[in-house]
N, CA and C atoms as a LAMMPS dump frame, in Angstrom:
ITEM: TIMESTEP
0
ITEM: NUMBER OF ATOMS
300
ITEM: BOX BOUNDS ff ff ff
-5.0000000000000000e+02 5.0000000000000000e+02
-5.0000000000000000e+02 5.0000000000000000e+02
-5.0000000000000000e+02 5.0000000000000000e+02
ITEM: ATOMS id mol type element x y z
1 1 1 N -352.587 364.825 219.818
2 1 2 C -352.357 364.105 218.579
3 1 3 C -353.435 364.465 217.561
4 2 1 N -354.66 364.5 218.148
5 2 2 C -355.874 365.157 217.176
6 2 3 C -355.722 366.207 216.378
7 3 1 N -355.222 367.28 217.538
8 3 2 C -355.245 369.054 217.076
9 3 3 C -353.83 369.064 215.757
10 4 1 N -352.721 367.613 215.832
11 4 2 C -351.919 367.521 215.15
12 4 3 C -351.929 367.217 213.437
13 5 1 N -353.168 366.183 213.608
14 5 2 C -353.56 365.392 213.035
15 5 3 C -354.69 366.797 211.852
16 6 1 N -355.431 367.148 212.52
17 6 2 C -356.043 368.502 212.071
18 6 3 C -355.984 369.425 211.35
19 7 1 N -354.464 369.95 212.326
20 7 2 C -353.526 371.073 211.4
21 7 3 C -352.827 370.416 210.121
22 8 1 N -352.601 369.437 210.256
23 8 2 C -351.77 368.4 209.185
24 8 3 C -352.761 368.703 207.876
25 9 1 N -353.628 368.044 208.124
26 9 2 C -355.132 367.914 206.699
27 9 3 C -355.16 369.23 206.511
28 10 1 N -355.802 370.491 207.328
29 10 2 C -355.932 371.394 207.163
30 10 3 C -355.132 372.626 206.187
31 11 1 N -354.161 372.458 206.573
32 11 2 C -352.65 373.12 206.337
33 11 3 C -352.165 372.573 204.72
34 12 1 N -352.6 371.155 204.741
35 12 2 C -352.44 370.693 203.49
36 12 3 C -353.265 370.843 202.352
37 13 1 N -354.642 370.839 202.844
38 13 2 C -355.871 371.319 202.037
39 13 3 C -355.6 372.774 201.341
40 14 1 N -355.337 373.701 202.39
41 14 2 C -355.343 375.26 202.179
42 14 3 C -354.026 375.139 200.812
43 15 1 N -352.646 374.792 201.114
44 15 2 C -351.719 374.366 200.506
45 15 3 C -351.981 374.409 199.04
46 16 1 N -352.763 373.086 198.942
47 16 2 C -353.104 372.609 197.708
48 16 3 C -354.26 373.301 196.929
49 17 1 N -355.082 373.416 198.119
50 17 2 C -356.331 374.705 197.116
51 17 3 C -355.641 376.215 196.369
52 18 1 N -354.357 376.54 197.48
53 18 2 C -353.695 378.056 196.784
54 18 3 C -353.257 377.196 195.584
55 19 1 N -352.498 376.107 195.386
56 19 2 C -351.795 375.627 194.461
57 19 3 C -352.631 375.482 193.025
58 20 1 N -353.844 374.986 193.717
59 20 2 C -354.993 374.784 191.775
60 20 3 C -355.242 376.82 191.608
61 21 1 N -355.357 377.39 192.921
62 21 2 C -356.235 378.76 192.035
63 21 3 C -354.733 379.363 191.738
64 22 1 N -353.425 379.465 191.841
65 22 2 C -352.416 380.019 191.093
66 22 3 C -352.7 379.972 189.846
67 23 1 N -353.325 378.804 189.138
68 23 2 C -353.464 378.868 187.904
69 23 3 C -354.258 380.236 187.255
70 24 1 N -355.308 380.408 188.551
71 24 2 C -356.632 381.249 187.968
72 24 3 C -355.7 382.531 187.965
73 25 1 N -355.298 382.781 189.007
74 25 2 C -354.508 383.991 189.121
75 25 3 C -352.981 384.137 188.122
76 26 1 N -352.887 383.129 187.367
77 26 2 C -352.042 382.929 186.62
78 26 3 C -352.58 383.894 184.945
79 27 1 N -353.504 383.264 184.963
80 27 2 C -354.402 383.868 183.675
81 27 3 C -355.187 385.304 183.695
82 28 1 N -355.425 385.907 184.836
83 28 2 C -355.849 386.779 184.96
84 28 3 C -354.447 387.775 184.152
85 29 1 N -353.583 387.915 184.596
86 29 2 C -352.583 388.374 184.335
87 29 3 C -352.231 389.851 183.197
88 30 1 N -352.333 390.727 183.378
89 30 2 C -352.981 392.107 182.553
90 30 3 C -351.931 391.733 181.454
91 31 1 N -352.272 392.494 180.288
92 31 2 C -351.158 392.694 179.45
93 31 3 C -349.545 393.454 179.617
94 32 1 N -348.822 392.667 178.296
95 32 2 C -347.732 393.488 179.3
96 32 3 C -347.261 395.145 178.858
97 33 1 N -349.098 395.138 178.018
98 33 2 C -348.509 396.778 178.006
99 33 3 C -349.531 397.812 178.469
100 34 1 N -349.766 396.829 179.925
101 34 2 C -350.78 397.613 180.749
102 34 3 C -349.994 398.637 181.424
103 35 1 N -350.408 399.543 182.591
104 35 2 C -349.616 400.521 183.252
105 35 3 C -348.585 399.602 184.229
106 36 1 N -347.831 400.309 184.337
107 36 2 C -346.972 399.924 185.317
108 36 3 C -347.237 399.502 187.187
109 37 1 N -348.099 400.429 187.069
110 37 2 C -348.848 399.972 188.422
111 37 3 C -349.661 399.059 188.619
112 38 1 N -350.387 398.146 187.277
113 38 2 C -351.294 397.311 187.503
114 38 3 C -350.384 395.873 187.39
115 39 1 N -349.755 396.192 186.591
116 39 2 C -348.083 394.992 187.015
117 39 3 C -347.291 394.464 188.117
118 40 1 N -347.372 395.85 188.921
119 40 2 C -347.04 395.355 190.334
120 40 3 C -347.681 394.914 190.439
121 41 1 N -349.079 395.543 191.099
122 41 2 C -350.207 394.768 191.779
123 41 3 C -350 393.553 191.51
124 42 1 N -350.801 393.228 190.017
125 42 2 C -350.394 391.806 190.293
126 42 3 C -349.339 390.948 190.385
127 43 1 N -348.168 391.416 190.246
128 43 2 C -346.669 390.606 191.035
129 43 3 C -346.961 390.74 192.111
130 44 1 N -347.387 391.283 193.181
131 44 2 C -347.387 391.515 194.559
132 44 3 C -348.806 390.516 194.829
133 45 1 N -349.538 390.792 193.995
134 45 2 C -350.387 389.579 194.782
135 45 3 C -350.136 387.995 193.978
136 46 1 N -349.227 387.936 193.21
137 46 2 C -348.394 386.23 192.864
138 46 3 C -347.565 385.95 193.845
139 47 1 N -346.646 387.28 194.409
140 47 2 C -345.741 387.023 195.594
141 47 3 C -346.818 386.552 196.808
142 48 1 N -347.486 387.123 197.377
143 48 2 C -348.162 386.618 198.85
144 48 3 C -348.884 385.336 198.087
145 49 1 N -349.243 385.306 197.028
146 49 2 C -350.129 383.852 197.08
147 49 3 C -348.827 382.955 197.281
148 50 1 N -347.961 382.752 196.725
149 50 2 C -346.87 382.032 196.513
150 50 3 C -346.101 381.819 197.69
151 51 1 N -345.887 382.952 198.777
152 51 2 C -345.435 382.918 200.113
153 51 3 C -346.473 382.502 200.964
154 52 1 N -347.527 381.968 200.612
155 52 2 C -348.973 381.341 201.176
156 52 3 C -349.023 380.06 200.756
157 53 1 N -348.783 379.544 199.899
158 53 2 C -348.264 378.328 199.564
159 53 3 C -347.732 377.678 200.198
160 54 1 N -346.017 378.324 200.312
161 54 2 C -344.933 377.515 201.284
162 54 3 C -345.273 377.733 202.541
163 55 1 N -345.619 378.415 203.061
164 55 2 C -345.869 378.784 204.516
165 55 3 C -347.078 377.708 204.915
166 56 1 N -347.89 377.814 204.232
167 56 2 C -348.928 376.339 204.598
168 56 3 C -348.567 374.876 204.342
169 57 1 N -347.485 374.598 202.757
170 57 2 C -347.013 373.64 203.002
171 57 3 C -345.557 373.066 204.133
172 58 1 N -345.283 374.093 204.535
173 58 2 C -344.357 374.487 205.598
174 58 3 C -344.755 374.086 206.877
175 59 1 N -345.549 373.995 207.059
176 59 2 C -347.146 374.134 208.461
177 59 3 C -347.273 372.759 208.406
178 60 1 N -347.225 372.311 207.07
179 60 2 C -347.823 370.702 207.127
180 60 3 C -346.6 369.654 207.329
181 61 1 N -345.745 370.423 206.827
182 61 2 C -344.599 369.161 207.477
183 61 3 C -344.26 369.359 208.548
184 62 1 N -344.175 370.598 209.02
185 62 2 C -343.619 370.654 210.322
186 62 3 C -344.853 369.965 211.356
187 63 1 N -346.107 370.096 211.273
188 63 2 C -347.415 369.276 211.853
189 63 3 C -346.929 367.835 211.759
190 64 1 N -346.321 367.451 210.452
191 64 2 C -346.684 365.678 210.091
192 64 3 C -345.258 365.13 210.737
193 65 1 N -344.238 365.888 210.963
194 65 2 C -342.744 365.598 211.882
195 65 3 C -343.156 365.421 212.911
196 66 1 N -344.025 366.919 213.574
197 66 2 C -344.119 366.622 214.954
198 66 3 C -345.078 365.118 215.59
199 67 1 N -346.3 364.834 214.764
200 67 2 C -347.02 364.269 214.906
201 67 3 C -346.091 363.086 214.985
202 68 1 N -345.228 362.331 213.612
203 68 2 C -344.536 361.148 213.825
204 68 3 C -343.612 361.382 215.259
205 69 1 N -342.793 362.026 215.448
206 69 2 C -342.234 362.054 216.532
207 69 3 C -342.692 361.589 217.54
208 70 1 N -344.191 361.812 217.84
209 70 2 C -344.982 361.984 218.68
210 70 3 C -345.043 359.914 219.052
211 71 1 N -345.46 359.833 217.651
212 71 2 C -346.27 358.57 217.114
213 71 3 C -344.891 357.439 217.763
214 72 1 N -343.679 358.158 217.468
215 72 2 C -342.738 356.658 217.06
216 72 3 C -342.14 357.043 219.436
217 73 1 N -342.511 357.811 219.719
218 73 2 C -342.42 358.11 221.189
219 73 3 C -342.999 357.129 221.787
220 74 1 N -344.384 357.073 221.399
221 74 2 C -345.213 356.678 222.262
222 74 3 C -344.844 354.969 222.074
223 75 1 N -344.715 354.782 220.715
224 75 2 C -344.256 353.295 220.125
225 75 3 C -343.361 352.701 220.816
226 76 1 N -341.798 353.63 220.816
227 76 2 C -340.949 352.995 221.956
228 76 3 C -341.438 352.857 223.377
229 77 1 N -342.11 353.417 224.105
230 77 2 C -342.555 353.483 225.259
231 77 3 C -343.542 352.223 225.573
232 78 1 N -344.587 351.937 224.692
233 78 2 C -345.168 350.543 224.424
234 78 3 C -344.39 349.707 224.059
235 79 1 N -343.48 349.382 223.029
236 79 2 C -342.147 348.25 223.203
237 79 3 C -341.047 348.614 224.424
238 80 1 N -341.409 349.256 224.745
239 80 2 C -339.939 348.85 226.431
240 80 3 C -341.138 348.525 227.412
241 81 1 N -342.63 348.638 227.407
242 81 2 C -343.624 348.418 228.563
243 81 3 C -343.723 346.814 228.021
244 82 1 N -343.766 346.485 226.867
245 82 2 C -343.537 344.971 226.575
246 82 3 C -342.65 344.189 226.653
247 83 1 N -342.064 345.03 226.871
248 83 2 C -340.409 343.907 226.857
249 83 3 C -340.158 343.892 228.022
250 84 1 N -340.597 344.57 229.777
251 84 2 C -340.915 344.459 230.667
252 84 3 C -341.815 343.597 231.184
253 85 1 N -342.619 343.622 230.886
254 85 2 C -344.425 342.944 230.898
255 85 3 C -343.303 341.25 230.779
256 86 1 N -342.859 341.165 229.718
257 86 2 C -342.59 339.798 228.788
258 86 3 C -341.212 338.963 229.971
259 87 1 N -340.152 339.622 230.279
260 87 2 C -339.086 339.696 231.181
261 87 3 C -340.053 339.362 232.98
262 88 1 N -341.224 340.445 233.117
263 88 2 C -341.352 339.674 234.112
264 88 3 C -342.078 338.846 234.52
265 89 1 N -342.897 338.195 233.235
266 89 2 C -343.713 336.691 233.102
267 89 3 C -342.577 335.894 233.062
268 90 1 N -341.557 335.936 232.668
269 90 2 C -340.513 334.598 232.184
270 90 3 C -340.553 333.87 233.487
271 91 1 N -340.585 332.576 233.328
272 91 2 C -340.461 331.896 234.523
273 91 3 C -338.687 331.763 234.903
274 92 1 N -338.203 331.933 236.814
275 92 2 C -337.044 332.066 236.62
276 92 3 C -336.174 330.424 236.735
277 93 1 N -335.007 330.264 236.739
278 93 2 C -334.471 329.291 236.897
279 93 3 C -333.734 328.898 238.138
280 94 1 N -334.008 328.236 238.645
281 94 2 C -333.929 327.65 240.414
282 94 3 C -332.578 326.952 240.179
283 95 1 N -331.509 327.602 240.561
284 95 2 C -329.95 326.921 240.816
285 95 3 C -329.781 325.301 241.617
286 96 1 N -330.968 325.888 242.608
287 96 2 C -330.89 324.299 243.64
288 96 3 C -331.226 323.106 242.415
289 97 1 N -332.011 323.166 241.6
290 97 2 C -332.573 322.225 241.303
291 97 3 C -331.656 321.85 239.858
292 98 1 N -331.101 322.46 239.378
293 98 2 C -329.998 321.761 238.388
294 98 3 C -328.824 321.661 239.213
295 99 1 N -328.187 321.835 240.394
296 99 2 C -327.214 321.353 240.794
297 99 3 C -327.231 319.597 241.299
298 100 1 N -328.491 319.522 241.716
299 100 2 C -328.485 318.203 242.194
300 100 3 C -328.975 316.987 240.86
């Protein structure tokens, strides 16, 4: 649940830090009557930042699913150990003694 808990923050941090420096890499941006090759470049490095993005915010939901899954597992398993626990404190009811 820790290492879940981890990747979750982590995954989300990285996420959100690519998300503020897009801007930087937004402005860098050559003119558009630089060479043609320095245009790719930088489309090719907006594409991997951008496929670095989703892939980490991708990471974090799939971390924060598994983790609840995890969470609402263990939850049912503690409400059916209580509702056991509770069922076999109940005191039972003795037939002999309301018949007479």
């Amino acid at each position: 649940m820790r290492t879940l808990r981890i990747l979750t923050t982590v995954s989300l941090l990285i996420g959100l830090g690519l998300m503020v420096s897009l801007g930087v890499l937004m402005v860098q941006r050559p003119p558009a009557s630089a060479p043609r090759a320095e245009l790719k470049a930088h489309a090719r490095k907006m594409a991997y930042h951008i496929v670095g993005i989703l892939a980490s915010l991708t990471t974090s939901a799939t971390c924060a699913l598994l983790m609840f899954r995890k969470i609402r597992t263990e939850y049912s398993e503690e409400q059916l150990k209580n509702l056991v626990d509770l069922v076999a404190t109940m005191p039972t009811k003795k037939s002999d003694d309301n018949e007479k």
